[in-house]
Structures are given as structure tokens and as C-alpha cells.
C-alpha positions as CSV (number, residue, x, y, z in Angstrom):
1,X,82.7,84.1,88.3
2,X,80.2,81.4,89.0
3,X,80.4,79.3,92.4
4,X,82.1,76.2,90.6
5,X,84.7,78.3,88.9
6,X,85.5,79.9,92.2
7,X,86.1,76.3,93.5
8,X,88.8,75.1,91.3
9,X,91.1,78.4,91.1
10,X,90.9,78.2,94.8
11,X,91.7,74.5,95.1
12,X,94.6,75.2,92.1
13,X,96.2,78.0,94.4
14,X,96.0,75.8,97.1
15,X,97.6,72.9,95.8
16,X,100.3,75.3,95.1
17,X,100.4,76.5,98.8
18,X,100.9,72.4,100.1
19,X,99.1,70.8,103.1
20,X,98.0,73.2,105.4
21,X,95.6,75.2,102.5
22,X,94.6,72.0,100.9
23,X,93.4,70.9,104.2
24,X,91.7,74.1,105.4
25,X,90.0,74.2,101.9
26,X,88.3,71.1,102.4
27,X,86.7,72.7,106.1
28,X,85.8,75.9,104.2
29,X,83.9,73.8,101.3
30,X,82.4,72.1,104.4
31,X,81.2,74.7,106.3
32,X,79.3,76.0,102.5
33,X,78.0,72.8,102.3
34,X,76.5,72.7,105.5
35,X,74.6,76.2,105.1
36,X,71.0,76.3,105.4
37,X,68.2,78.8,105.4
38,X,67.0,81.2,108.1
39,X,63.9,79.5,108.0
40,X,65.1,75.9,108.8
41,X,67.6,77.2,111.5
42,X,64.8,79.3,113.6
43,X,62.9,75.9,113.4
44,X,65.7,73.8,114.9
45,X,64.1,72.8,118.5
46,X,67.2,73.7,120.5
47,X,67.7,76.9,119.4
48,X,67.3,79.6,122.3
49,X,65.5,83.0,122.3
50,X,68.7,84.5,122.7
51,X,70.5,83.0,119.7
52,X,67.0,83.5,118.1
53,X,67.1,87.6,118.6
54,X,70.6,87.4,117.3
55,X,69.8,85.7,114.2
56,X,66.9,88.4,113.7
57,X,69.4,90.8,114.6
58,X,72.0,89.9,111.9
59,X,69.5,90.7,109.3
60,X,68.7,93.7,110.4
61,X,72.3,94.8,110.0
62,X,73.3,92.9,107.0
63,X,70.2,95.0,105.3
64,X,71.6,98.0,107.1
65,X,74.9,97.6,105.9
66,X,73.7,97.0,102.5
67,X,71.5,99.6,102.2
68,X,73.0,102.5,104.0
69,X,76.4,101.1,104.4
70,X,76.7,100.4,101.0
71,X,79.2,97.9,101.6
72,X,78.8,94.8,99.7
73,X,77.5,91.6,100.2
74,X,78.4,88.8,97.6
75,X,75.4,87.0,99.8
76,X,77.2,87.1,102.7
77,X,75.0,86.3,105.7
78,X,71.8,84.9,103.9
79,X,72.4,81.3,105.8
80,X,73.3,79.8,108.8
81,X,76.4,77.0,109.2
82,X,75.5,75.3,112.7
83,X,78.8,74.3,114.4
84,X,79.6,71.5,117.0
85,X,81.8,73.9,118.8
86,X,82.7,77.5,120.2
87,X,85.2,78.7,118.0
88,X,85.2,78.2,114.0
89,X,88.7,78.2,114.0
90,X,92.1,78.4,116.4
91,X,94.4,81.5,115.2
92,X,98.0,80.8,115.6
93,X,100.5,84.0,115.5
94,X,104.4,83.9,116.1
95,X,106.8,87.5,116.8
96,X,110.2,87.3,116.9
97,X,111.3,86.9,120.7
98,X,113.4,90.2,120.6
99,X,111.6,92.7,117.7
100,X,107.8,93.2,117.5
101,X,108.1,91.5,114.1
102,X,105.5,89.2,113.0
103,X,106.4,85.8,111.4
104,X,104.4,85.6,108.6
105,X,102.5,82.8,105.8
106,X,102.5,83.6,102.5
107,X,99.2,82.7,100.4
108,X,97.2,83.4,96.9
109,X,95.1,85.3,96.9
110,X,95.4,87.3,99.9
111,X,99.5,87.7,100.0
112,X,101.6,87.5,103.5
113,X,99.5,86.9,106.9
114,X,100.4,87.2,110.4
115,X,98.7,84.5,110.9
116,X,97.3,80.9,110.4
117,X,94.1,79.3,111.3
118,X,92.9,76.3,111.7
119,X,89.4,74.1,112.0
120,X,90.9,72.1,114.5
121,X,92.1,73.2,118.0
122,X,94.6,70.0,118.7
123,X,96.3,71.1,114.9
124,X,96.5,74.4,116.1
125,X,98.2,73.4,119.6
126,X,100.6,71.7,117.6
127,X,101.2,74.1,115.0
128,X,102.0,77.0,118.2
129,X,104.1,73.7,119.8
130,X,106.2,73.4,116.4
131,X,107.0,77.4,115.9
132,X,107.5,77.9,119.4
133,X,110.6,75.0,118.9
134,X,112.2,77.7,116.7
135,X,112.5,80.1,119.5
136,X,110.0,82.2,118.2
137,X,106.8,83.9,120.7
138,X,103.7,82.5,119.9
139,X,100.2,83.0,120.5
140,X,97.0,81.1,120.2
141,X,93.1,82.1,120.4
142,X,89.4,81.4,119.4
143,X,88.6,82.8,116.5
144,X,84.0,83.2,116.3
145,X,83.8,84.7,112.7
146,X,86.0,85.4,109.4
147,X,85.5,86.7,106.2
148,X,87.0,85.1,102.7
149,X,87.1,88.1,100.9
150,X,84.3,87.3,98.6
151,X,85.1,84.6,97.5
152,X,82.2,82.8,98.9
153,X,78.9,83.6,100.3
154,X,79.9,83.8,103.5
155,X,77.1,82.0,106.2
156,X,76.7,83.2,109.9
157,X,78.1,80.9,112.0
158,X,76.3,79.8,115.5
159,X,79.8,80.7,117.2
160,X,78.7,84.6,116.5
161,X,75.5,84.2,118.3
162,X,78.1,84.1,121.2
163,X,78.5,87.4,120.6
164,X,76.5,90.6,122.6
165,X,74.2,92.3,120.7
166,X,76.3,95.3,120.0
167,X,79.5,93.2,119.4
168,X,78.1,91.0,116.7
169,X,76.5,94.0,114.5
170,X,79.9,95.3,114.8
171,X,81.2,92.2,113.5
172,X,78.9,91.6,110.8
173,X,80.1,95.2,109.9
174,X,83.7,94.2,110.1
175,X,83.9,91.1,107.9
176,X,81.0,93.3,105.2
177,X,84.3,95.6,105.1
178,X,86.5,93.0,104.3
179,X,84.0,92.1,101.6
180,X,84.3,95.9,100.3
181,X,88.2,96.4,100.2
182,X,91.1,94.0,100.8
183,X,94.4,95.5,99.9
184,X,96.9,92.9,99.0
185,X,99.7,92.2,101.5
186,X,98.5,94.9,104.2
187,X,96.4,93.1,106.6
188,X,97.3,95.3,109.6
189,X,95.7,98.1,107.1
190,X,93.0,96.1,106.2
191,X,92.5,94.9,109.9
192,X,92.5,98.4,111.6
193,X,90.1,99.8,109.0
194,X,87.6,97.3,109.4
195,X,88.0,97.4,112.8
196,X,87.5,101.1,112.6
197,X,84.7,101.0,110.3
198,X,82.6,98.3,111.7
199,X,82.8,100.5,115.1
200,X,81.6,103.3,113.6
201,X,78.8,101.3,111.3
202,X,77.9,99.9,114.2
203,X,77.0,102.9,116.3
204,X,75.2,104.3,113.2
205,X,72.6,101.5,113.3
206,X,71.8,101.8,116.3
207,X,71.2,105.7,115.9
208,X,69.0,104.7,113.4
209,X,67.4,101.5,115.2
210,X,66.4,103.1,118.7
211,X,67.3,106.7,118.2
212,X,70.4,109.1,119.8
213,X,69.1,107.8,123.4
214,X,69.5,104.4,123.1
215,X,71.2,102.2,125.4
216,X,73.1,100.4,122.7
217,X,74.4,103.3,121.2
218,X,75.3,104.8,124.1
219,X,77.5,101.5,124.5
220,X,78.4,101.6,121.3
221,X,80.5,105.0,121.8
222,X,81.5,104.1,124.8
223,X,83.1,101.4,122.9
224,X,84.6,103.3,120.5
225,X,85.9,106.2,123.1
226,X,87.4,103.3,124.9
227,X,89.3,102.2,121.3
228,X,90.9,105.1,120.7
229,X,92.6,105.7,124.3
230,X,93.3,101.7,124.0
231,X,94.6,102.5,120.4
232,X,96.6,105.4,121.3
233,X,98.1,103.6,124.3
234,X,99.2,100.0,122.8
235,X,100.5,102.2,119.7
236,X,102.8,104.1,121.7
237,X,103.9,101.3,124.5
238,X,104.7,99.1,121.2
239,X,106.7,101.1,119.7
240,X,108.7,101.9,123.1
241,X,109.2,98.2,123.7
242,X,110.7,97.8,120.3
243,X,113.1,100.6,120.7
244,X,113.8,98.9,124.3
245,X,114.6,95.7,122.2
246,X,116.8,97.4,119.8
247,X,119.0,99.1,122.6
248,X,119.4,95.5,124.7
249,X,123.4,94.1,124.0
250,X,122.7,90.1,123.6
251,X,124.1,89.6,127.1
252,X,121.0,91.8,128.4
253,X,119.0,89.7,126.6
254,X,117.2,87.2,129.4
255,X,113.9,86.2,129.3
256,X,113.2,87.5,133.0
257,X,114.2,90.7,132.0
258,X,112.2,91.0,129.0
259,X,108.4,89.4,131.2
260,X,109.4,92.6,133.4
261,X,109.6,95.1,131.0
262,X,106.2,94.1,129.2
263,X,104.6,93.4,133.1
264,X,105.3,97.4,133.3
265,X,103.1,97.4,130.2
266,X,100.2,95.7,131.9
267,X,100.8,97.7,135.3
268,X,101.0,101.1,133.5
269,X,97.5,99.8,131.7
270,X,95.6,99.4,134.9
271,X,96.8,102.8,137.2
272,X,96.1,105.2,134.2
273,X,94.2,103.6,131.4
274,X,92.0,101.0,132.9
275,X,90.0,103.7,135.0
276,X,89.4,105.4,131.8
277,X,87.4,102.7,130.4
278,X,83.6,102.7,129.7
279,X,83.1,99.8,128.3
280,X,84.3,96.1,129.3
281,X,86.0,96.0,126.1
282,X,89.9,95.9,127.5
283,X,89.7,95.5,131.0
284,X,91.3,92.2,131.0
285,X,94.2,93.6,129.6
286,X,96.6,93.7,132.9
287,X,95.4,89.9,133.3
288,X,96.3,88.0,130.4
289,X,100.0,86.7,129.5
290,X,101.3,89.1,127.3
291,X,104.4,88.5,124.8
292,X,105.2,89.5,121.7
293,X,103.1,87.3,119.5
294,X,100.2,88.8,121.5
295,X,101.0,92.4,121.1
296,X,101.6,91.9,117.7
297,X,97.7,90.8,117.4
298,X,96.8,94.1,119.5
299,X,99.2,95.9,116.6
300,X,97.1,94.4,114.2
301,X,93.9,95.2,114.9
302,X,94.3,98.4,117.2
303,X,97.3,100.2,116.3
304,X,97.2,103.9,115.8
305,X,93.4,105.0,114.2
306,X,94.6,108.9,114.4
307,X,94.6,108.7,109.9
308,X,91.3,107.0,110.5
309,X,89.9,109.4,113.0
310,X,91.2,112.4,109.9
311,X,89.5,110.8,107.1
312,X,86.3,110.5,109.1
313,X,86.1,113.9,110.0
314,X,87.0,115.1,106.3
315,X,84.0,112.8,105.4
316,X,81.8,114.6,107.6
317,X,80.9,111.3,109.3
318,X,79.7,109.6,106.2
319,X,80.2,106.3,106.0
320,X,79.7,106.1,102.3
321,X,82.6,109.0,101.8
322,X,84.8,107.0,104.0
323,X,84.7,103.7,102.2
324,X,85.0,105.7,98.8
325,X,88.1,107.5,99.9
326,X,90.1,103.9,101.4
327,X,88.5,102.3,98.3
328,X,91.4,104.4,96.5
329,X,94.2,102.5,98.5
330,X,93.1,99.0,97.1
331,X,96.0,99.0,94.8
332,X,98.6,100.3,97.4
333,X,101.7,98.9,98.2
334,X,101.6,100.9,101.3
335,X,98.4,102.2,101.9
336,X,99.5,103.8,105.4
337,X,101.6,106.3,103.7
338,X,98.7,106.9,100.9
339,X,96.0,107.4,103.1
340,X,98.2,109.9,105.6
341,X,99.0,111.3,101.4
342,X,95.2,111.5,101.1
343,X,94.1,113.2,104.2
């Protein structure tokens, strides 16, 4: 399906969806229309060394992931969209005050999300202002890089060269794996794998870059030791604060109550998992306001990787036989209980 044809089914779906998609369609169209080459951006005069290295660096790893990875492209990453500011776009979650139960946004396309995003930060304040008036939790945060599916050719965006090194080959990885699979309706699956896979991508390009003693990879499994205790740990602390919720009678539900029970959360975090950690990855953990909206992004992204963690090893550490094997769960309608099936 040509460019132009991709266009008008997504602006049909939209229109379908109302406002909000018809709105954040026009952004997407502008940030393809503002791509250029590599060429012109490494000749723009107030470009840095740093961001320079990075944009160097991203095509290193795009040809890595290519290549090696074989994960696919659609011609992601073979331009640059320069932004006028840090984030590309402002996520806005929402959890039901008493269940870790995401409110979710149904779409074409890519089914129910957890989530909405928007272009512009004031919308996005508003939008959190708006669900928070239903009595809902809600959370808000930057957003540097996202990945639509293949539906476009997908530019690196100057937010990422915010990024560390090591963080934004992982990323690349990430959204690459999004490219590769996307199964309907499961975007904590799809979320955890990618987040699992671009870890692991990650670390092999950097064996294969500077060798098994470079400082990068050695970061880059110290990054990935420290996701699996972080993993293991908000897996099993969700799941207790759900059943906590569950138990409460509605005159124990108060508000103070329920900040001290998910404060024990963050204090539990810092005596006997924070001095575990490696990497600077989660150490801000215990400082940042936690609800349920929050933890339902940590649940998203970080819950439970033990399936993962099987597959890899029944793939021998090959990247290739892991993507094959999840490749099998694109049609799932509930690819959790078909990968535990395939392992």
C-alpha cells in the first residue's frame, strides 16, 4: 500500500474515531512532512557533537537491527523530524481509584489503549484535568519517541538524541519491534516484549560493536539485571495492592489510607531493592508520586518478563528464534496465555 493510500484509510478511520484522532492525525502528517535527510540535518549549524554522535549512532543500530535483528524497517529511521520541543508528545493514562484497572481509548487500527497522547502539552493538562473530574487516578508524562506500527516511515525525532547512548539503541530497538509484531488489543503484551527485546537487542550490538568488555555492554546488562528484579518486584507489589483493594469495605475506603499503603510500596523499594540496582535505571522510584494510573504504566511496560526470560533461553539467545516464535501470537486474543502454551 503506497504512502497516499495509507493517508486516506487512516484519515477515514479517524474521522470515525471524532476529534481527538482527526486532530493528532494532522500532527502525525506534520511531523512526515517536516522529515529531512541525514545529510541536511548533520549540516544544520546548531547541531552539537553530542546529538551529532547520536545521529551516527542511530544508523549504526537501525542497520544492526536490520541486518542481524532481522526486524523490519518499513524506512523507519532514514530521516530526521527536528522539533521545537523536549517531548514529541504528552501521554495521559487514567486507573480506576480503587482496582489497578486501566481506563482505556478505543481506536482502528490498533484496538483498546491505556492511553492517549497528545502533540500538545496544555491539551494533555487538560485532557488529565477532565478524567481526573470523573474520580478517576490519572497520570501524565513526556513521551521522546513512538512507533506507528508501520504505517509510516517513521523519522528519528531530535527529542531521542536526549537520550544516552545505550538508552536510545534500545529504543530504536523497541519501536523496530513494534514495527515487527503488534498484536491487536494487547498492548501490555506488545509493550513488555518490546521492552524485553529492545533490552536484549540492545546488549547484542554492543557485543558486537566494542566486544564482551565494553563499557556499554557492561551497562547494558546491568540494565537489564536491574529490569528483571524491578520486573519481578512491581509484578508482585501490583498484584498485592489489588488484592488489598478488593478486601477494603467502602467505609475503609479513604484516600489517606490508600497514599499509605502504596508509600509502603516506595519504602519497601528503597531498603531491599534500590541497593540492588546497577544501573540508574529505577532509582527514582521511592521519589516520585505514585498512584494507580502510574503503576498501571510500570504494569505495562515492566510487568512480569519470567515467559520472556523462558522463550529466550529455549531460543538459545537468538534474537531471530525469539521474534519467530512471538511472531506466532500476532493473531492472539490472549497472547499471555499462548506464549506461557508455547514455552
Amino acid at each position: 500500500m503506497d504512502a497516499l493510500k495509507k493517508v486516506a484509510l487512516l484519515v477515514m478511520c479517524l474521522q470515525i474515531s471524532g476529534c481527538y484522532t482527526l486532530k493528532s492525525a494532522y500532527n502525525q502528517m506534520s511531523l512526515l512532512a517536516n522529515r529531512q535527510s541525514f545529510e541536511k540535518t548533520l549540516e544544520r549549524k546548531d547541531l552539537t557533537q553530542a546529538q551529532r554522535k547520536k545521529i551516527i549512532l542511530s544508523q549504526e543500530v537501525r542497520d544492526f537491527a536490520l541486518n542481524d535483528l532481522k526486524l523490519h524497517s518499513n524506512g523507519n529511521y532514514t530521516k530526521v523530524t527536528w522539533l521545537d520541543r523536549q517531548y514529541v508528545i504528552w501521554a495521559v493514562s487514567a486507573s480506576d481509584p480503587w482496582r489497578i484497572k486501566p481506563f482505556e481509548w478505543s481506536f482502528p487500527i490498533v484496538g483498546r489503549v491505556p492511553y492517549l497522547g497528545f502533540f500538545d502539552q496544555k491539551e494533555a493538562e487538560d485532557e488529565q484535568k477532565l478524567i481526573a473530574k470523573k474520580g478517576l487516578d490519572t497520570d501524565i508524562r513526556g513521551v521522546s519517541a513512538y512507533s506507528t506500527l508501520g504505517w509510516f516511515a517513521d523519522p528519528l525525532l531530535s527529542s531521542m538524541l536526549n537520550y544516552d547512548d545505550e538508552i536510545l539503541a534500545e529504543t530504536l530497538i523497541h519501536e523496530l519491534v513494534h514495527t515487527t509484531i503488534w498484536v491487536k488489543d494487547s498492548v501490555d503484551f506488545n509493550e513488555r516484549l518490546a521492552s524485553y527485546a529492545g533490552q536484549k537487542g540492545a546488549e547484542l550490538f554492543y557485543l558486537k560493536k566494542e566486544g564482551p568488555l565494553s563499557p556499554s555492554y557492561k551497562l547494558m546488562q546491568d540494565q537489564s539485571s536491574d529490569d528483571k528484579i524491578f520486573s519481578a518486584f512491581i509484578t508482585e507489589q501490583v498484584k498485592q495492592l489489588d488484592d488489598w483493594y478488593k478486601n477494603l469495605s467502602n467505609e475503609e475506603k479513604n484516600f489517606q489510607l490508600k497514599e499509605a499503603r502504596i508509600k509502603q510500596i516506595q519504602d519497601l523499594f528503597k531498603k531491599t531493592i534500590k541497593p540492588q540496582m546497577k544501573s540508574k535505571n529505577w532509582l527514582r522510584f521511592d521519589e516520585i508520586k505514585l498512584n494507580n494510573a502510574r503503576l498501571m504504566v510500570y504494569k505495562t511496560y515492566m510487568s512480569d518478563f519470567s515467559n520472556f526470560d523462558r522463550l529466550w533461553t529455549l531460543a538459545r539467545g537468538d534474537f531471530q528464534i525469539f521474534i519467530e516464535k512471538c511472531k506466532k501470537l500476532k493473531n492472539s486474543k490472549n497472547p499471555d496465555k499462548d506464549l506461557a502454551d508455547l514455552i
